[in-house]
C-alpha positions in Angstrom: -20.5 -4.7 -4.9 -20.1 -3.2 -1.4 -16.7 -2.0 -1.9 -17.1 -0.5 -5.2 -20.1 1.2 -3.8 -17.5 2.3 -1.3 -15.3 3.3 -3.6 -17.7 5.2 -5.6 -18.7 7.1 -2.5 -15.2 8.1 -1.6 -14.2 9.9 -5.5 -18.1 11.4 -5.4 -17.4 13.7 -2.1 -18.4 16.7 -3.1 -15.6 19.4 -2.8 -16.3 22.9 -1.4 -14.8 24.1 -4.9 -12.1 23.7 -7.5 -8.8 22.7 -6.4 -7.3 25.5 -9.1 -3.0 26.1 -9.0 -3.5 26.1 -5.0 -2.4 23.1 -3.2 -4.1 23.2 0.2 -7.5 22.5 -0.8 -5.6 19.6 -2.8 -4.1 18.4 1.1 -7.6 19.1 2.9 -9.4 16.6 0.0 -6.4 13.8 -0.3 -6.3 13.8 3.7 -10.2 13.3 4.0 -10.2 10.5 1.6 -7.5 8.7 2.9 -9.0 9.0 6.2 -12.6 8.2 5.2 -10.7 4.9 3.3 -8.8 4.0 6.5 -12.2 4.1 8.2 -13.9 1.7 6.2 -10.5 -0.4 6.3 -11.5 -0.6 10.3 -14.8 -1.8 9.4 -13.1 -4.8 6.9 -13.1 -8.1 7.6 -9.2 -8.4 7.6 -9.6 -5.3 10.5 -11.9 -6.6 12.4 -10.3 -9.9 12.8 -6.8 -9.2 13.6 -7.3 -6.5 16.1 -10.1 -8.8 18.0 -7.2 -12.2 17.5 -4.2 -11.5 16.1 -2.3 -13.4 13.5 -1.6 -16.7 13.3 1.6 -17.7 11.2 -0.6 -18.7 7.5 -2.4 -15.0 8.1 1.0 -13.6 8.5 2.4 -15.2 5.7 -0.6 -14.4 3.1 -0.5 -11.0 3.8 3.4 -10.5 4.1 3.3 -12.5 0.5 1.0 -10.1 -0.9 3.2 -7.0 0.1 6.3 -8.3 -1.0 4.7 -9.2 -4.4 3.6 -4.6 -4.9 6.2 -4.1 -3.1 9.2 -5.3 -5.8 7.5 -3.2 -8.4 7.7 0.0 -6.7 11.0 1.1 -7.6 10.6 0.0 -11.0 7.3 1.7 -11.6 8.9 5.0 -9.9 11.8 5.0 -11.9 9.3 4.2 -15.2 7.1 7.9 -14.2 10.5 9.5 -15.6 9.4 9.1 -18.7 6.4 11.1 -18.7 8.4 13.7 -17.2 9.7 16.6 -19.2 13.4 17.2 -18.9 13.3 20.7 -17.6 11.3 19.1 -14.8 14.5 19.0 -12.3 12.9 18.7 -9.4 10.6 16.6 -9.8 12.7 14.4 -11.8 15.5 14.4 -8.7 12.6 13.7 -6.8 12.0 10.7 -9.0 15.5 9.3 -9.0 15.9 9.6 -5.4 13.0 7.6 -4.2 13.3 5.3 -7.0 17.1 4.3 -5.7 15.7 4.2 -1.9 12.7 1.9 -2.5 15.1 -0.5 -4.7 15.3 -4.1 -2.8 12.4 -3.7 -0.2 11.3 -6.6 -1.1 14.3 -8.4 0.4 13.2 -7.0 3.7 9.8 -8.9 3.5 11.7 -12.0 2.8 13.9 -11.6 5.8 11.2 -11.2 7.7 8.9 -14.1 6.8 12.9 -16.3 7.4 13.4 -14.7 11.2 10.1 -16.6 11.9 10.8 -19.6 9.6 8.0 -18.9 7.4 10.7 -19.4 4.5 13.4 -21.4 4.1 16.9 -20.4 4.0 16.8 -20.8 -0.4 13.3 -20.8 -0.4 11.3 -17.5 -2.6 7.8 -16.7 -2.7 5.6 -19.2 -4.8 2.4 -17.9 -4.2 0.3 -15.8 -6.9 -0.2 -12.5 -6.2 -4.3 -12.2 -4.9 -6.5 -10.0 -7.4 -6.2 -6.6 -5.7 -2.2 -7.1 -5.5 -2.3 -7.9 -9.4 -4.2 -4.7 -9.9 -2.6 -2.3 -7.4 0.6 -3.3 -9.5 -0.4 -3.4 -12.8 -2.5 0.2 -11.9 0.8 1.7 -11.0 2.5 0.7 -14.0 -0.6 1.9 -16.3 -0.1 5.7 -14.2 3.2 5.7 -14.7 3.1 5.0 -18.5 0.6 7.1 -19.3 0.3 9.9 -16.4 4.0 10.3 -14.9 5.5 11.5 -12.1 2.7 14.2 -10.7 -0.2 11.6 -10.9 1.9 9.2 -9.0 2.5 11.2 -6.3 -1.5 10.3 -4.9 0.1 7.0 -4.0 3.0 8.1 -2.4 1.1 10.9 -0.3 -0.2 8.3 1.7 1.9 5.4 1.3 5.0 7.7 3.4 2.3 8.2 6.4 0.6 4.9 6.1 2.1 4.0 10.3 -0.1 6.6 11.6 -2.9 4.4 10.3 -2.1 0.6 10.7 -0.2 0.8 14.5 -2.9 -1.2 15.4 -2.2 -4.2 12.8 1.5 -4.0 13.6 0.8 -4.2 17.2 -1.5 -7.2 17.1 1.1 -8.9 14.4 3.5 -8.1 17.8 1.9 -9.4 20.1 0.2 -12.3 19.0 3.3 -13.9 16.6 5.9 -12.7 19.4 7.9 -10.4 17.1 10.5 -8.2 17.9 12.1 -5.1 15.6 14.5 -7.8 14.3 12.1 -9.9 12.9 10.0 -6.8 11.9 12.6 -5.1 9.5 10.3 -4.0 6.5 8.4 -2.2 9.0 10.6 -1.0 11.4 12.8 0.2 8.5 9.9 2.2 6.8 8.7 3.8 9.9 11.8 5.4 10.4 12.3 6.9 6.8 8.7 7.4 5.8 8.6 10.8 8.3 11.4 12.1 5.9 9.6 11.1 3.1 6.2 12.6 3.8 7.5 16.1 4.0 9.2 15.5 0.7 6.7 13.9 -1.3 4.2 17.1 -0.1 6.8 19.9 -0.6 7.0 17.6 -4.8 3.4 18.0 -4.6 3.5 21.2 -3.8 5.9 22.1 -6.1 4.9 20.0 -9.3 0.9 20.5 -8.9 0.0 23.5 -11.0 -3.0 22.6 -12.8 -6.8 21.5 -11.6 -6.1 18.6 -13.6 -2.6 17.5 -12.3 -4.6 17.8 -8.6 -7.4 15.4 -10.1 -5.0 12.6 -11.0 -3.3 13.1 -8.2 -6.5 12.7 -5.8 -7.6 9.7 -8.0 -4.6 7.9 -8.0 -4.0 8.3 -4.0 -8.1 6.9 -3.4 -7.6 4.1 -6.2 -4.4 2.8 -4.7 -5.3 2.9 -1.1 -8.3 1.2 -2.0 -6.4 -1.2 -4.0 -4.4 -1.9 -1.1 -7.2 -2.1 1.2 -8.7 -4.9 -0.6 -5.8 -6.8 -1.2 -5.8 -6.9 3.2 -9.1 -8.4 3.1 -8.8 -10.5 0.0 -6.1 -12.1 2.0 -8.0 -12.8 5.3 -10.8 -14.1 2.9 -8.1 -16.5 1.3 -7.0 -18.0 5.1 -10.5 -18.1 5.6 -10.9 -20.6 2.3 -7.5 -22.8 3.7 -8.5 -22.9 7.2 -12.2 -24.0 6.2 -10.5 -26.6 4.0 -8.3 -27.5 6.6 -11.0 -28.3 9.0 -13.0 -30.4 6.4 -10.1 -32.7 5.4 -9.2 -33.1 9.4 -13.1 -33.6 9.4 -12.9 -36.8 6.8 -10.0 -38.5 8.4 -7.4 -36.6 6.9 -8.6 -37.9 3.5 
């Protein structure tokens, strides 16, 4: 209940007035919802616990699990935002195309990275279930795309491209506490170095594509659902290592039985 009462609060900040066919009152209201979001991540249990002890290797494998599981769809639910797309749309579409190809096979990245620490085995995949939130955030992202397209979709990729200015702090602790290096980091170390590039494109789409009150709505809604989304699948996955450790303790409690 808390977070949808969190949630709630973040789409019902009241706006000093309509975003109309300008798009800097549509930056001023995505940037302070993705900051007021980020500041209730701080204040989430996943947050609170890794920056006060780290990770320990089943933390860092839940939560790498969970973002290889969005993360394999994101090309495909790019590339799917075409559709809605009108053909004179060249731009945008190029837009489209172009991050579509450059997110293809991220997910690889996570797997090389849960392998570098042997979290994985050589020929081993991912068999775990995605967590609620991840099943949502990805099934969300195909329902925009569908039925919204390409400008509605740009919400989550405003904040997705500068998502490192936010989470330093996790990476750091994941750092230190797992002894990491960049080789063993690749998803993120890869990201961080294109996402710069990235930012300044997805605004200049926005900027370009965003010529309605209602295209600056969806795109607004879309950017706090997603974040959210993703927020919640961060604490959904500290809540799950809480339910394995917990069970852990009780079997070593009873003799191993």
């Amino acid at each position: 209940m808390r977070a949808d009462l969190d949630l709630l609060a973040v789409v019902s900040e009241p706006d000093d007035g309509p975003v109309g066919t300008e798009t800097d009152d549509l930056f001023d209201q995505l940037d302070g919802a993705i900051s007021r979001l980020w500041a209730q991540a701080r204040d989430g249990a996943f947050w609170r616990h890794v920056t006060a002890h780290g990770f320990d290797r089943d933390l860092y494998r839940i939560t790498m699990t969970q973002i290889y599981h969005y993360t394999r769809h994101n090309s495909v639910n790019q590339a799917i935002a075409a559709f809605r797309a009108e053909p004179e749309q060249i731009g945008l579409l190029r837009f489209v195309y172009s991050h579509a190809g450059e997110e293809l096979g991220h997910e690889k990245l996570v797997l090389h990275d849960l392998r570098a620490i042997g979290l994985l085995g050589p020929d081993e995949d991912v068999d775990e279930q995605p967590l609620p939130a991840t099943d949502a955030l990805v099934n969300y992202l195909y329902g925009v795309a569908l039925r919204e397209g390409p400008v509605a979709r740009l919400g989550y990729s405003y904040w997705a491209e500068t998502v490192y200015e936010h989470i330093g702090p996790i990476l750091g602790r994941a750092r230190t506490s797992l002894g990491l290096d960049d080789r063993q980091m690749a998803f993120f170390v890869a990201h961080s170095e294109i996402d710069s590039k990235h930012a300044a494109e997805v605004r200049h789409a926005i900027q370009r594509a965003v010529t309605s009150p209602a295209q600056a709505a969806a795109v607004l809604r879309v950017a706090v659902t997603t974040l959210w989304l993703t927020i919640s699948l961060l604490d959904q996955s500290y809540a799950q290592w809480v339910l394995r450790r917990d069970a852990a303790g009780r079997q070593a409690a009873n003799g191993g039985r």
